[in-house]
Structures are given as structure tokens and as C-alpha cells.
BAVEXTI-889074 format. One record per residue (C-alpha): y, z, x; residue number from 1; residue in three letters; chain. Coordinates in Angstrom, 1 decimal. Example, Ala and Ser with C-alpha at 12.3 -4.5 7.8 and 13.67 -1.06 7.14 Angstrom:
<rs>
R, -4.5, 7.8, 12.3, 1, ALA, A
R, -1.1, 7.1, 13.7, 2, SER, A
</rs>
This chain:
<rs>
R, -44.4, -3.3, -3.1, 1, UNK, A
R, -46.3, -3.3, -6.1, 2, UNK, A
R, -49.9, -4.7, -4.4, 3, UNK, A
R, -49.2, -1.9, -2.0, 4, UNK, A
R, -49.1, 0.4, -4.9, 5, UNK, A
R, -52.4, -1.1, -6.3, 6, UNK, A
R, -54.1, -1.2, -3.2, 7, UNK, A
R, -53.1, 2.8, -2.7, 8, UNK, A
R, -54.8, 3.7, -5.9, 9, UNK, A
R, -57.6, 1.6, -5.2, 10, UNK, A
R, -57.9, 3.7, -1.6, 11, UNK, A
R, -57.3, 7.1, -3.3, 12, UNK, A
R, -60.9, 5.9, -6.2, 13, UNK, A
R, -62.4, 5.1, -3.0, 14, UNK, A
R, -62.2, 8.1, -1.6, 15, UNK, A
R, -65.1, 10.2, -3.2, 16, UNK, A
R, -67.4, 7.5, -2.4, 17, UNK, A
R, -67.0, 8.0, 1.1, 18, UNK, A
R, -66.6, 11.1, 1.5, 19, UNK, A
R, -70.6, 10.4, 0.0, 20, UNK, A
R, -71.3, 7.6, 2.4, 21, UNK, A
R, -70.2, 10.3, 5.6, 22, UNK, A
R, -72.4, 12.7, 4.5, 23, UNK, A
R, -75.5, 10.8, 4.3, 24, UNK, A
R, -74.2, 8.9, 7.7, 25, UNK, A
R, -74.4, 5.8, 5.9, 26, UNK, A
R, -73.6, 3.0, 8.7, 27, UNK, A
R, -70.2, 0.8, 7.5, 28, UNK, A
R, -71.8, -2.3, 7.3, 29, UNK, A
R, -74.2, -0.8, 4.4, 30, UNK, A
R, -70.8, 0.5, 3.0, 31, UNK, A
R, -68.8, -3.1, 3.3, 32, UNK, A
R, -72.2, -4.4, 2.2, 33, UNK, A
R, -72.5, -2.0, -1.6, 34, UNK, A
R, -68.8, -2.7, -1.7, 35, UNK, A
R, -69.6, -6.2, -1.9, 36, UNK, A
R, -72.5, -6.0, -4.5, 37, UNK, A
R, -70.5, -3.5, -7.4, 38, UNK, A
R, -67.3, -5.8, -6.5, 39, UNK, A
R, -70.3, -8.5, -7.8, 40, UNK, A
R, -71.4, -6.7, -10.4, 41, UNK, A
R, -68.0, -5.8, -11.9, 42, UNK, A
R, -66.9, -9.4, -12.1, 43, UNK, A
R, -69.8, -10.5, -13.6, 44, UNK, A
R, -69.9, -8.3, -16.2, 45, UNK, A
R, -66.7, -9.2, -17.4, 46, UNK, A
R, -67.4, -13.0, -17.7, 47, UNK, A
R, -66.7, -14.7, -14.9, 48, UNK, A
R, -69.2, -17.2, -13.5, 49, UNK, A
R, -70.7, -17.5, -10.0, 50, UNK, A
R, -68.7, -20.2, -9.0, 51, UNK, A
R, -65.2, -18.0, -10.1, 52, UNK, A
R, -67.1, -15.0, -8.5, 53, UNK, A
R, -67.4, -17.3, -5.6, 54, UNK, A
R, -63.6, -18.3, -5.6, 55, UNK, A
R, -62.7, -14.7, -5.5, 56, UNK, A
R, -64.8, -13.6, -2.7, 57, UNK, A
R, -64.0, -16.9, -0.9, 58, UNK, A
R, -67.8, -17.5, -0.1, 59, UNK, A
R, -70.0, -20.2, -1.0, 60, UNK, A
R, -72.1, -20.3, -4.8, 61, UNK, A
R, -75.5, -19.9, -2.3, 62, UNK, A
R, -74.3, -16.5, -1.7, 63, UNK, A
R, -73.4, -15.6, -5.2, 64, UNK, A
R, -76.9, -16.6, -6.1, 65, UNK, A
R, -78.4, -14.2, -3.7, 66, UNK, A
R, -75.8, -11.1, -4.8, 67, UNK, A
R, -77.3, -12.0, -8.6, 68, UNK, A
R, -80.6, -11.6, -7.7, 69, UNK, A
R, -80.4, -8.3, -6.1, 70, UNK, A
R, -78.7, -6.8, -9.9, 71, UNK, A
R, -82.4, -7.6, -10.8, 72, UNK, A
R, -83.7, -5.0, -8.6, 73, UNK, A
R, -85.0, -1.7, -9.0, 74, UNK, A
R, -81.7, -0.4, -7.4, 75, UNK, A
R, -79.8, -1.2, -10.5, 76, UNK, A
R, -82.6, 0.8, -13.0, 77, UNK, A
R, -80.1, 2.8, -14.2, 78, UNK, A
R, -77.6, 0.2, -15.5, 79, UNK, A
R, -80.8, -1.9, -16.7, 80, UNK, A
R, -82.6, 0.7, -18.0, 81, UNK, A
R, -80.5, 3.5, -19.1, 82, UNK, A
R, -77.0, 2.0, -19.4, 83, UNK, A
R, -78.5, -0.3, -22.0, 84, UNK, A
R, -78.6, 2.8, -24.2, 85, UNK, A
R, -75.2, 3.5, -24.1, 86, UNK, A
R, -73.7, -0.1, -24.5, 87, UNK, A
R, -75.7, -0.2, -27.4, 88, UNK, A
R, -74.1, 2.8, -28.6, 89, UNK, A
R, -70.7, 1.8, -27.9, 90, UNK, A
R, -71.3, -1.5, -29.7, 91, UNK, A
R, -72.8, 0.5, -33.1, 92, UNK, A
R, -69.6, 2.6, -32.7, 93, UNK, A
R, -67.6, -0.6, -32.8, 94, UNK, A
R, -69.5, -2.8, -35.1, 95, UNK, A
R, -72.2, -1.3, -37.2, 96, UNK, A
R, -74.3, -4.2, -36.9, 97, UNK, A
R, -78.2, -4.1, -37.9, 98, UNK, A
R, -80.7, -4.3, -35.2, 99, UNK, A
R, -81.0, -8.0, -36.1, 100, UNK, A
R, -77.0, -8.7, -35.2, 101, UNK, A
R, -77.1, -6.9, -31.6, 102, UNK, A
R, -78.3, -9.1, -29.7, 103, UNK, A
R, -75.2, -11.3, -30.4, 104, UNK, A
R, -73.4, -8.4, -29.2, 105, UNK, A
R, -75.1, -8.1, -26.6, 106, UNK, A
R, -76.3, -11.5, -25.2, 107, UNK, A
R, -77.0, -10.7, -21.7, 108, UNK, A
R, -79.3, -7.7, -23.1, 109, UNK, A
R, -83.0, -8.2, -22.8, 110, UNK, A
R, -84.4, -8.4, -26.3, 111, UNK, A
R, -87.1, -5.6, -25.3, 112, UNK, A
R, -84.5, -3.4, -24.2, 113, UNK, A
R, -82.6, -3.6, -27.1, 114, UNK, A
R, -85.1, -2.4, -29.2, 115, UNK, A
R, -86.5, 0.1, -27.3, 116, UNK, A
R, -82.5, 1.4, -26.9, 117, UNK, A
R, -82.1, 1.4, -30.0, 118, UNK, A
R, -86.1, 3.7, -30.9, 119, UNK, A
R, -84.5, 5.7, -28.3, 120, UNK, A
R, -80.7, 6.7, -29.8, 121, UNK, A
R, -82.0, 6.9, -32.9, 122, UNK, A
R, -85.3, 9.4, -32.1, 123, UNK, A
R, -82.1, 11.2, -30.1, 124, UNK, A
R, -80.0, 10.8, -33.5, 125, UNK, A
R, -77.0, 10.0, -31.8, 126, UNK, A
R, -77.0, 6.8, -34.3, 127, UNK, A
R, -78.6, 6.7, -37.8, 128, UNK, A
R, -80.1, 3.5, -40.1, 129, UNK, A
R, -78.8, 3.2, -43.3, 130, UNK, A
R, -80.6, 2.0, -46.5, 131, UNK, A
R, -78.3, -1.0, -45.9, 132, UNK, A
R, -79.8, -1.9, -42.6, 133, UNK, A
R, -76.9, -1.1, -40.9, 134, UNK, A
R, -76.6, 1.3, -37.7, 135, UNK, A
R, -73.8, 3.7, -37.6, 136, UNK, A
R, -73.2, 6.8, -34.9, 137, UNK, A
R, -75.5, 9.5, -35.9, 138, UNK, A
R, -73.4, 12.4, -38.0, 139, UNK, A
R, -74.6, 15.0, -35.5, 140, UNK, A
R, -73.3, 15.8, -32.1, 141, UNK, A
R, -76.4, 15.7, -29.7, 142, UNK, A
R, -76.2, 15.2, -26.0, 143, UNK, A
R, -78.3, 13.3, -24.0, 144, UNK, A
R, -80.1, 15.1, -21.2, 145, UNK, A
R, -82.6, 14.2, -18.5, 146, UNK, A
R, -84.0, 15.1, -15.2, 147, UNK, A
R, -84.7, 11.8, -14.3, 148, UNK, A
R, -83.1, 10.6, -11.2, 149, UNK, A
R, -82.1, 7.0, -13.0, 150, UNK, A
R, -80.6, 9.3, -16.1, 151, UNK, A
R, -78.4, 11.6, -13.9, 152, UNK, A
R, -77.2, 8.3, -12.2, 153, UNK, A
R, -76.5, 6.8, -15.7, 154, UNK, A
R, -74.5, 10.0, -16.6, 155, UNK, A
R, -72.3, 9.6, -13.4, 156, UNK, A
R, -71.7, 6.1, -14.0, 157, UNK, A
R, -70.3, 6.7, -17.8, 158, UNK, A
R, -68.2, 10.0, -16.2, 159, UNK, A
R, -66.8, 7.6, -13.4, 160, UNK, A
R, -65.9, 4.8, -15.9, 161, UNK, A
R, -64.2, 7.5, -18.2, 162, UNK, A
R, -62.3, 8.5, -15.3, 163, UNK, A
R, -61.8, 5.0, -14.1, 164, UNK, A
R, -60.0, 4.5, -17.9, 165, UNK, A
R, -58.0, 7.8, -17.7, 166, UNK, A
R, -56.3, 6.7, -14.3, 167, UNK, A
R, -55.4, 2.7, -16.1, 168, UNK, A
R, -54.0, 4.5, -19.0, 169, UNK, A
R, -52.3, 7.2, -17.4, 170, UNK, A
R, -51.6, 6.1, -14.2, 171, UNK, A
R, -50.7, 2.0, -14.8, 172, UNK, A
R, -49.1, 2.6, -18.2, 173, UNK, A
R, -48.0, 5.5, -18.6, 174, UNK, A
R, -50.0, 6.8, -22.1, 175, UNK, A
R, -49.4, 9.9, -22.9, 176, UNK, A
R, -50.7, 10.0, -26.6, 177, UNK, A
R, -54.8, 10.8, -26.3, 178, UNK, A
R, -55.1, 10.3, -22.6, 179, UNK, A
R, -55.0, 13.4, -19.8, 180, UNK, A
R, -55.6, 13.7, -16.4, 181, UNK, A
R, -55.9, 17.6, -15.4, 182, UNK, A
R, -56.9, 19.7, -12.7, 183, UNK, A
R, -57.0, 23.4, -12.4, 184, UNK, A
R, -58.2, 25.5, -9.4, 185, UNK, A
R, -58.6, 28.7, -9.9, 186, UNK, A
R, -60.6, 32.2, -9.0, 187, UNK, A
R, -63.7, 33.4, -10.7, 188, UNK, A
R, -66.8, 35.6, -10.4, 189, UNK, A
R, -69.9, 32.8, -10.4, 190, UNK, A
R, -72.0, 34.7, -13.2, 191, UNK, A
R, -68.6, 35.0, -15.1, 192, UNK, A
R, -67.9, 31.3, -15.1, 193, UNK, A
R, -71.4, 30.3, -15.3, 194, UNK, A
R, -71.1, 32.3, -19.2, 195, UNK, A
R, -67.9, 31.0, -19.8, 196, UNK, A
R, -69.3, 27.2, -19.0, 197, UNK, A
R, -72.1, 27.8, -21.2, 198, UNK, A
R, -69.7, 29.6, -24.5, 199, UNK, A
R, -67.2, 26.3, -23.7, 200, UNK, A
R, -70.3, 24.0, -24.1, 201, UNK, A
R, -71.4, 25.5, -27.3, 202, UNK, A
R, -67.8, 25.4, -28.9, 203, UNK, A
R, -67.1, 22.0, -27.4, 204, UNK, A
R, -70.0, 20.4, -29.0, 205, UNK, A
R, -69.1, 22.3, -32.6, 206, UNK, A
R, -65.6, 20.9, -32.4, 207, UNK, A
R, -66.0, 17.4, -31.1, 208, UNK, A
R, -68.8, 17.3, -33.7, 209, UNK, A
R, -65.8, 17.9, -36.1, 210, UNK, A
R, -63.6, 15.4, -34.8, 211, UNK, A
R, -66.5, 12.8, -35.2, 212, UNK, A
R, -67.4, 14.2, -38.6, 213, UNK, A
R, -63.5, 13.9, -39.7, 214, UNK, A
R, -63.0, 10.4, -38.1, 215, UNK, A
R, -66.2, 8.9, -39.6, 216, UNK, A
R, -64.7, 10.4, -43.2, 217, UNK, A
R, -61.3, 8.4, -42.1, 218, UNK, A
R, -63.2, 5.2, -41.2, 219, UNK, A
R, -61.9, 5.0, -37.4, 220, UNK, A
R, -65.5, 5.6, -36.2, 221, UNK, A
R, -64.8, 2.7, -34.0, 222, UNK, A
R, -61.7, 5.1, -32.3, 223, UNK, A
R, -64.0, 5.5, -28.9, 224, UNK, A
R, -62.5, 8.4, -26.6, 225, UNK, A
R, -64.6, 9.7, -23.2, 226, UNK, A
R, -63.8, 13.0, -22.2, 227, UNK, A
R, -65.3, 13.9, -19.1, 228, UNK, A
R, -65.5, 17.6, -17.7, 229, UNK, A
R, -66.3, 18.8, -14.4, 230, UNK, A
R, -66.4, 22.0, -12.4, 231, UNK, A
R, -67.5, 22.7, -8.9, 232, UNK, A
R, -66.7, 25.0, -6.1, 233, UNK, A
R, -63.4, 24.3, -4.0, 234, UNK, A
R, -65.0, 25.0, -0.8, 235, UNK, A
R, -65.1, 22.1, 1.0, 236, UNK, A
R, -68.3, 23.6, 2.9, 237, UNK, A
R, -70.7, 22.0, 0.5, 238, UNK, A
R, -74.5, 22.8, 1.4, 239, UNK, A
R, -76.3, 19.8, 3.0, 240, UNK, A
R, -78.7, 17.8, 1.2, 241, UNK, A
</rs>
């Protein structure tokens, strides 16, 4: 009963990716065969070596091998690229290190990208250097934005994973302090919502800048919460393309 339970949440996360997947007609063998990648990718990235990986998948280390080669391709530029920006960020949140201690933090980082995550968050202040040599989140609220195709897949990726953390905590143990879940349909006039997206924005970014400002004071900077917004029309008549 309770792998049927886990296997029915697992179904119900799937769901949004192929609902994706029908749209662009993507053949099920592709699917079974990106399942089989980010399944890949997930265990690796929390430790496990090929030969575990293999275990799991009940496949030979060869084809481990090859599955480790493709996260080296330019189809994972956004986790190599732009994700490095944010784990760095999360681990300053956590650790205040200097720029010399992240690497340890971060072993399977390339060196290069460290740095050049690390120029990036701090020319977008979202962390600051202290006369100590110590990194620290920046003291101002400041949202990272981009166009950029790898940058918008980036920003899904951190909005799935808080939403991945929000169904463990909720769903699977029950939290209730800190943690939400919430959907709300409702009626509205486009350019009304559209000008009451853009007044939320503003007073969300004033306030959370607040709660950052008054944790920081409290020293629980390394309290990490994701809160993920999204609104979209209900019809399910979405344009193509």
C-alpha cells in the first residue's frame, strides 16, 4: 500500500512533463529515454557512484559511463552554466565561506565556474565580500533576470525543485509550520491582473527584503525558504508553440 502511494505521487509530478512531451509530439522512447538521463543525474548528484547508479537501474557500469558523459553536453548548459550560480549562493547562505573555502563545498564545481559565479552574484549583489574575506547574502533583495533561453531553463529548474520540496514537506510529512501548498482559480479582467501582478511584485520584493534584512540581524541567514509563484490562464486551450 504504501509503494502504491509513492508511486501515485510520483505519477501525479509526472504529469506536467507530459502533458509537455504531447505537445511537442515527442515520441515515448525519447521520453523513457530523458527519464532515464534526470533519473541519472539525480542520483549522482546526491553521491552515489556509477556502480550504485548501476545497481539501481539494474544495467551494466558500461552504460553508466555513457549516461555520465552526456551531463557533459551542451544539453545540460543550464545546470553547468547557470545552476552553478545558484548553488553557490545557497552554499554562501549556509556557510559564509571565502572564495578560497568554496571549492571544498563545492568539489564537483569546476574551479573557473566558481569564480566566475561568484563575479557574477556579487556584480548582481545578491551576495557581498566582507573586509574579512568572507561572503555573505547580499543585504539587498535583487532578482535575477534574463532572456537567455539557458537562464529561463535555470529559473524553471529552481521553481520545480521548490515545488518538488513543498510536496516532501507537505505531502510525506505533514509540515505545516513554514511550508504551503495553495491554489486559487479565480476571474479577472487581463489588464487588471496584469497591474495587480506587477503592485504584488513590487510589495513582495520590499517585504521579503525585510524578512532577509530581520533574519540576517537574528543570525539564521542560513534559514533557506523557496517560495515559488505562478499564474497562468485556466484554459486548457493554450496557443501552440
Amino acid at each position: 500500500m504504501l509503494r502504491d502511494k509513492q508511486l501515485r505521487l510520483v505519477y501525479s509530478l509526472l504529469k506536467p512533463a507530459l502533458r509537455m512531451a504531447a505537445r511537442f509530439n515527442v515520441p515515448v522512447r525519447a521520453i523513457a529515454d530523458l527519464v532515464r538521463l534526470g533519473y541519472y543525474e539525480v542520483l549522482a548528484k546526491q553521491g552515489l557512484s556509477g556502480m550504485e547508479i548501476a545497481r539501481v537501474f539494474d544495467q551494466t557500469p558500461r552504460h553508466m559511463r555513457s549516461l555520465a558523459q552526456r551531463l557533459n553536453s551542451d544539453f545540460f548548459a543550464a545546470e553547468t552554466d547557470v545552476g552553478i550560480v545558484r548553488e553557490v549562493e545557497e552554499a554562501v547562505a549556509l556557510n559564509q565561506p571565502t572564495k578560497q573555502q568554496l571549492p571544498k563545498l563545492l568539489p564537483a564545481a569546476d574551479p573557473e565556474a566558481l569564480d566566475a559565479a561568484v563575479a557574477q552574484l556579487l556584480s548582481d549583489e545578491r551576495i557581498e565580500i566582507g573586509e574579512d574575506g568572507h561572503l555573505s547574502i547580499g543585504r539587498r533583495y535583487v532578482v535575477m533576470t534574463s532572456d537567455g533561453f539557458n537562464q529561463r531553463i535555470d529559473a524553471l529548474n529552481h521553481h520545480l525543485d521548490g515545488l518538488y520540496r513543498a510536496a516532501v514537506q507537505r505531502l510525506i510529512h505533514d509540515e505545516r509550520r513554514a511550508v504551503m501548498i495553495k491554489t486559487i482559480t479565480i476571474s479577472a479582467c487581463p489588464d487588471e491582473l496584469d497591474a495587480y501582478l506587477k503592485k504584488l511584485e513590487g510589495e513582495l520584493r520590499r517585504e521579503l527584503a525585510a524578512l532577509e534584512e530581520s533574519a540576517t540581524f537574528a543570525g539564521q541567514s542560513g534559514q533557506r525558504f523557496t517560495l515559488g509563484l505562478a499564474v497562468s490562464a485556466a484554459d486548457p486551450e493554450l496557443k501552440e508553440n
